[in-house]
C-alpha positions in Angstrom: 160.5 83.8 -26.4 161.2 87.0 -25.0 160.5 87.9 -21.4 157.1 89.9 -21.1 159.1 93.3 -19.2 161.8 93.1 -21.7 159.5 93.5 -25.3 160.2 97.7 -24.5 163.9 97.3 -24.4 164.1 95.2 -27.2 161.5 97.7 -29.4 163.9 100.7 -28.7 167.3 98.7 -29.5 164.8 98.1 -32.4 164.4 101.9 -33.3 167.9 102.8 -32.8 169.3 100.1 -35.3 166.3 100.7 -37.8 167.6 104.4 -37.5 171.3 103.3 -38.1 172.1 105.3 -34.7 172.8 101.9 -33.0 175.9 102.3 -31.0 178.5 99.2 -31.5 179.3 99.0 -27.0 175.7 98.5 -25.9 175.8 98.0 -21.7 173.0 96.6 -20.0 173.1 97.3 -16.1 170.6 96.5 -13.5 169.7 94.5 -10.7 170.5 90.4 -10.8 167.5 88.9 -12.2 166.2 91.8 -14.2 167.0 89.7 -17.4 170.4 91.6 -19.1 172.4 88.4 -19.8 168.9 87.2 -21.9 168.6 90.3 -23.0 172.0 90.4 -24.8 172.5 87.0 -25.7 169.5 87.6 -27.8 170.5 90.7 -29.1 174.0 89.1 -29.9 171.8 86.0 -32.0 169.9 88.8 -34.0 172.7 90.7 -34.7 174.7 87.2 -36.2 171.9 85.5 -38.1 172.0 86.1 -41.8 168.7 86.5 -42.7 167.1 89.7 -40.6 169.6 91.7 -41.0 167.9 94.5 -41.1 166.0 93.5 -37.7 167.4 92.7 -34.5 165.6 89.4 -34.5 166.7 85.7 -35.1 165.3 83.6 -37.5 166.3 80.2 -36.0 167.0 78.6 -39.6 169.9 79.8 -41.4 173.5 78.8 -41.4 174.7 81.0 -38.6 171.3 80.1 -36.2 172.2 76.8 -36.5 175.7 77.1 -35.9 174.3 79.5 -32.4 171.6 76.1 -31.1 175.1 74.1 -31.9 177.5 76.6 -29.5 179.4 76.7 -32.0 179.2 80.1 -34.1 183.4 81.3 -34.8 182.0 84.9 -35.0 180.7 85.0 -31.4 183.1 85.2 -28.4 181.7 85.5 -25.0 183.4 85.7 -21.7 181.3 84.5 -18.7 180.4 86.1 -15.5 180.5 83.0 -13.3 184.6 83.5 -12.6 185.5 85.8 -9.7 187.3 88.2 -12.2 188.1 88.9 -15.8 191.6 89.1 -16.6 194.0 90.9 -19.1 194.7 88.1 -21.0 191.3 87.1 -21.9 190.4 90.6 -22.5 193.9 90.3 -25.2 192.1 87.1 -26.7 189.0 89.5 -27.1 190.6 91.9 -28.5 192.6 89.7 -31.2 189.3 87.9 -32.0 187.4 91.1 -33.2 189.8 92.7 -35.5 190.2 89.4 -37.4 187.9 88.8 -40.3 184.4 87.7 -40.0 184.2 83.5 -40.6 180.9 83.8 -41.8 181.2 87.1 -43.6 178.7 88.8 -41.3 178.8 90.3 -38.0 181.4 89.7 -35.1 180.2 89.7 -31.7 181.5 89.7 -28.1 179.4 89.3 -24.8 180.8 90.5 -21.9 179.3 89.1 -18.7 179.2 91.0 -15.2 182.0 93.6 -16.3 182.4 95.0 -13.4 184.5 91.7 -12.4 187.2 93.0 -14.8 190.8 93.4 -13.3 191.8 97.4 -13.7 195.1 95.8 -16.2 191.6 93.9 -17.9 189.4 97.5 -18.3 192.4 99.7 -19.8 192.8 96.6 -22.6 189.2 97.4 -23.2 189.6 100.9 -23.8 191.3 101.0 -27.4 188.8 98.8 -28.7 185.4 100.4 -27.6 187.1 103.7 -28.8 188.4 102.3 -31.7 185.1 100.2 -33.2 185.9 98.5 -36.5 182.8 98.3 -38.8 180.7 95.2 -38.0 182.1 94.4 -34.4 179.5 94.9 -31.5 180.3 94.6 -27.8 177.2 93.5 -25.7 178.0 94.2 -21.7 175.7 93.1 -19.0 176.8 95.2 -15.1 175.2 94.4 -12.5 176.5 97.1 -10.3 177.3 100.1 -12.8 179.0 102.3 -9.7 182.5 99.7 -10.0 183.0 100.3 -13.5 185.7 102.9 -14.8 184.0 105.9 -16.2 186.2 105.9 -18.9 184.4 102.6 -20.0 181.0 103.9 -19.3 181.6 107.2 -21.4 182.2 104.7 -24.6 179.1 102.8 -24.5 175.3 103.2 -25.0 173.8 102.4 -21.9 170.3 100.5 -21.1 169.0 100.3 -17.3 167.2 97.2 -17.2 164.7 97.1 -14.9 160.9 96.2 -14.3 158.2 99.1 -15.4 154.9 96.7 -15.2 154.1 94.9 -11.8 151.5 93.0 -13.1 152.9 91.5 -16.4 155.5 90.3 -14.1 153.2 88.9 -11.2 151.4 87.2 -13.9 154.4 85.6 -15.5 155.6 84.5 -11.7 152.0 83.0 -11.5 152.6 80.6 -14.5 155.9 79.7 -13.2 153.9 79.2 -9.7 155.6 81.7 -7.5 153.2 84.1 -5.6 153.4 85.7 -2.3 150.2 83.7 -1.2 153.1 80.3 -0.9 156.4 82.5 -0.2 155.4 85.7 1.5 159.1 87.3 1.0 158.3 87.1 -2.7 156.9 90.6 -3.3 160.8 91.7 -1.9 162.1 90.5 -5.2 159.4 91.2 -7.5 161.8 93.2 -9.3 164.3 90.7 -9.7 162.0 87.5 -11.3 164.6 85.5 -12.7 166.4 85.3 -9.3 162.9 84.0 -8.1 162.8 81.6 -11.1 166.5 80.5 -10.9 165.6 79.9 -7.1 162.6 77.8 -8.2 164.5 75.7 -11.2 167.4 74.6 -8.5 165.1 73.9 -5.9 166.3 76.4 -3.4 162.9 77.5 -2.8 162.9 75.6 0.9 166.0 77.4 1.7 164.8 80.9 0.8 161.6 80.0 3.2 163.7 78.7 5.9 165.9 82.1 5.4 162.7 84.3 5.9 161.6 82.2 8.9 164.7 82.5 10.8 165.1 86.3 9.8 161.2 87.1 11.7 162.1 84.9 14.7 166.0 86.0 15.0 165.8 87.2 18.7 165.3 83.4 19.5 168.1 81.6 17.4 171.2 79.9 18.9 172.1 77.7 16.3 174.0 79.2 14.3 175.9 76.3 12.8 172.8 75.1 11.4 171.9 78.7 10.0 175.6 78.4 8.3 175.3 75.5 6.9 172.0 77.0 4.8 174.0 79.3 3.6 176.2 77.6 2.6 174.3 76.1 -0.1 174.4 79.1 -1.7 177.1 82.0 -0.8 174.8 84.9 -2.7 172.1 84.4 0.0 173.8 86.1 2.8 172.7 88.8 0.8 169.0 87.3 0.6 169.0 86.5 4.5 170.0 90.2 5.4 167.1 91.4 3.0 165.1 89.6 4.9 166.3 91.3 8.3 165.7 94.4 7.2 162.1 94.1 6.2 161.6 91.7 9.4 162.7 94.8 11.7 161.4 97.5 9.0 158.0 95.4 10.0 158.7 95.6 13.7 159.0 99.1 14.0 156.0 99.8 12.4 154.3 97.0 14.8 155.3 99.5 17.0 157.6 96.3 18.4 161.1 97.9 18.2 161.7 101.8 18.6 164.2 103.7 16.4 167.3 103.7 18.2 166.8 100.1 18.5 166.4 99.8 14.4 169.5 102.1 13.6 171.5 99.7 15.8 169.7 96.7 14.0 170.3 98.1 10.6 174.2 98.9 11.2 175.0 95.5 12.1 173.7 94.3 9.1 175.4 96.9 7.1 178.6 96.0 8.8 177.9 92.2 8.0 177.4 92.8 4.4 180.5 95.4 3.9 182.8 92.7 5.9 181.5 90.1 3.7 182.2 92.1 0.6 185.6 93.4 1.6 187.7 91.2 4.0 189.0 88.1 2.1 189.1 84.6 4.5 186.4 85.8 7.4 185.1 83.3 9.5 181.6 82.6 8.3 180.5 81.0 11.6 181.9 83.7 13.9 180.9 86.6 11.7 177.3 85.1 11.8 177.4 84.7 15.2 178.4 88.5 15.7 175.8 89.5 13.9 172.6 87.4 15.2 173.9 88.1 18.7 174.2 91.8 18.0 171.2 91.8 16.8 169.8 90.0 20.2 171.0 92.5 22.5 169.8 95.3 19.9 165.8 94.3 20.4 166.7 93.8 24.3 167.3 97.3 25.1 165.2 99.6 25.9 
């Protein structure tokens, strides 16, 4: 069933196709959680069943459906975006799948996960495909940061920010799945990512996330910082979470009239230099770049 916030997105990709003006590279960029990857695994399902197709939607029945609920369709290829980076040579195999003939005499489609992890060699073997589409071949992208991607690439697809428009069908849908702010106050942060906040719930990280907040609101008292490391380490993508978290905790403070200014620009350029180090410098110290950072961030609410 289609995610509440997503029913515009998939009425428009509706319109266009209807209106044969749909484009065959459609990109779906956003924030993690926003629901891109459901949004064009879907779209790729619709687009590969035989019986709607002249609607983008599945009927779950025929030949091809069955062969999707089996994993097993030969006219669907789909790289994933859980590797660290999407290589040439599985960009080649992409390439040599969609110019061979449809198996099921239908549709060919590729889904492209997170591809802004694609090696520069990886993007240019791209190219001659999105600007050379063969009739019946779609490429469904998801990006969830659109600024790394070449703009040649951009230029040659149809592009769809997917984001959240109505608050309350999405507080209402975190209801039923039992989230609310009223049991994890930093939950309003990620309203606009709801899947993160589901995914969080399914692998019971919820604790974690909690713990994160707590420490974040009383971080001009921590010392152990083996103990704050060893959280993290559950789960390397909250680093980004926890300094979220120290943002709005000192955002907070400085309109509690708690920290001045000077103090917060100091505050919010340690975290900022966290975060880029993090991002940037391969094999850094975990432990002593955390304890940089929580004791720079002491001696920044100690001054005056």
């Amino acid at each position: 069933m289609m995610y509440p916030w997503l029913q515009a997105f998939q009425q428009h990709l509706q319109a266009s196709f209807s209106q044969r003006r749909f484009h065959h590279a459609q990109l779906f960029f956003g924030l993690e959680g926003t629901g891109k990857r459901y949004l064009a695994s879907n779209l790729a399902e619709a687009l590969l069943c035989n019986t709607n197709q002249n609607e983008l939607n599945r009927c779950g029945s025929c030949k091809s459906c069955n062969l999707l609920k089996a994993q097993s369709h030969p006219d669907l290829f789909a790289l994933s975006g859980e590797q660290s980076s999407i290589g040439v040579d599985e960009v080649r195999a992409l390439n040599d799948f969609i110019f061979h003939s449809a198996q099921q005499g239908g549709n060919k489609v590729v889904v492209i996960e997170r591809i802004e992890k694609m090696t520069e060699s990886a993007a240019n073997a791209l190219l001659k495909t999105l600007e050379e589409p063969a009739l019946k071949r779609y490429i469904l992208m998801t990006c969830n940061d659109v600024s790394k991607l070449k703009a040649t690439i951009l230029s040659r697809c149809n592009k769809t920010q997917v984001n959240i428009g109505d608050n309350q069908q999405v507080s209402f849908w975190l209801e039923q799945q039992g989230i609310s702010a009223s049991t994890h106050p930093w939950a309003e942060i990620f309203h606009n990512q709801p899947l993160l906040l589901d995914k969080w719930l399914k692998q019971d990280s919820m604790d974690e996330v909690d713990n994160l907040w707590k420490v974040a609101h009383d971080i001009d008292r921590i010392s152990d910082i083996a103990a704050l490391e060893n959280e993290i380490n559950k789960d390397p993508s909250l680093l980004n979470v926890f300094s979220r978290f120290l943002m709005s905790a000192f955002k907070q403070q400085v309109m509690n009239g708690q920290l001045n200014f000077v103090q917060y620009q100091h505050c919010v350029a340690s975290i900022e230099t966290f975060l880029s180090d993090h991002h940037q410098v391969l094999g850094i110290n975990r432990t002593l770049s955390l304890s940089k950072l929580v004791f720079g961030l002491q001696r920044a609410i100690k001054q005056d």
